[in-house]
Structures are given as structure tokens and as C-alpha cells.
C-alpha positions, 0 to 999 in steps of 0.5 A, spaced: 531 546 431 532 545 423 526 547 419 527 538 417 525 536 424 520 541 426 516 539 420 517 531 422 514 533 429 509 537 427 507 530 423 508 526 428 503 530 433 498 530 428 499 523 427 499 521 434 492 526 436 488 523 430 489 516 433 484 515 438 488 508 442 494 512 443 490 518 447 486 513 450 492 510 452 497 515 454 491 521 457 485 517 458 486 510 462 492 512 467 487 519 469 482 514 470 486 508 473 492 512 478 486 515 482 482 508 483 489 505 484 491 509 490 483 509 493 484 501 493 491 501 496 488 506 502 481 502 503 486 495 503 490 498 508 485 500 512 482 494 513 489 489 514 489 496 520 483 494 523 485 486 524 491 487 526 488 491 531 482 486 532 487 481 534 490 477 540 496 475 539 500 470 545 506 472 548 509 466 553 513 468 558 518 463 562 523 464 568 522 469 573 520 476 570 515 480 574 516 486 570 515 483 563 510 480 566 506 486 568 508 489 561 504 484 558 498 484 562 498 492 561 499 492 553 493 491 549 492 485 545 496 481 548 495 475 552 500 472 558 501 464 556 505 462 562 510 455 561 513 450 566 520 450 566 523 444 565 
């Protein structure tokens, strides 16, 4: 690097760390606001998990099959709604 250029950088650095906003900007908000990002996705999910487990969801079965039928009642969350053939 020429003698030029690093005498420009180094004003630019010091230009750059005597502005509070840009610190503030660049170091400070993103150390602060990717761990509260990241806590309150995890916490969101969690909660849409425990609904979703929570609840029961109907599953109409029509025609002659046991075995989906039997399925059905075994599986957790579901609900056997049975239809007429027409």
C-alpha cells in the first residue's frame, strides 16, 4: 500500500471512531438487536409448536377402508369424521 493510501485510511478511520452515530450503528445495535432477534423467533416458534400440538384437526374418511380408519383413531390429534356415500 502506497504511502498515499495509507495516510487516507488511516483519516478515514479516525474519522469513522471520532463519530458516535456510526459506532453506534455498526458495533453497537446489531450486538444488541441479533440476540433479541434470534430470542424472539425461538420464543414465537415455541409458542406456534404448542398450538399446533394443542390442536385437533378432522379427518373425513369415506368408502371401505379399515385400516385408515384405524389409523386415524391411533394417531393423536385426529378426529374420525365419517361421510355417506352418496
Amino acid at each position: 500500500m502506497t504511502r498515499v493510501a495509507r495516510a487516507f485510511v488511516r483519516k478515514e478511520v479516525r474519522e469513522i471512531l471520532r463519530d458516535r452515530k456510526v459506532i453506534l450503528l455498526t458495533i453497537v445495535l446489531p450486538v444488541l438487536l441479533y440476540p433479541l432477534t434470534f430470542t424472539m423467533s425461538s420464543w414465537l416458534k415455541e409458542r406456534e409448536d404448542e398450538k399446533a400440538r394443542d390442536r385437533v384437526l378432522s379427518v373425513a374418511v369415506t368408502g371401505d377402508v379399515d385400516e385408515l380408519r384405524v389409523a386415524v383413531y391411533r394417531a393423536a390429534g385426529l378426529r374420525l369424521v365419517e361421510l355417506e356415500e352418496e
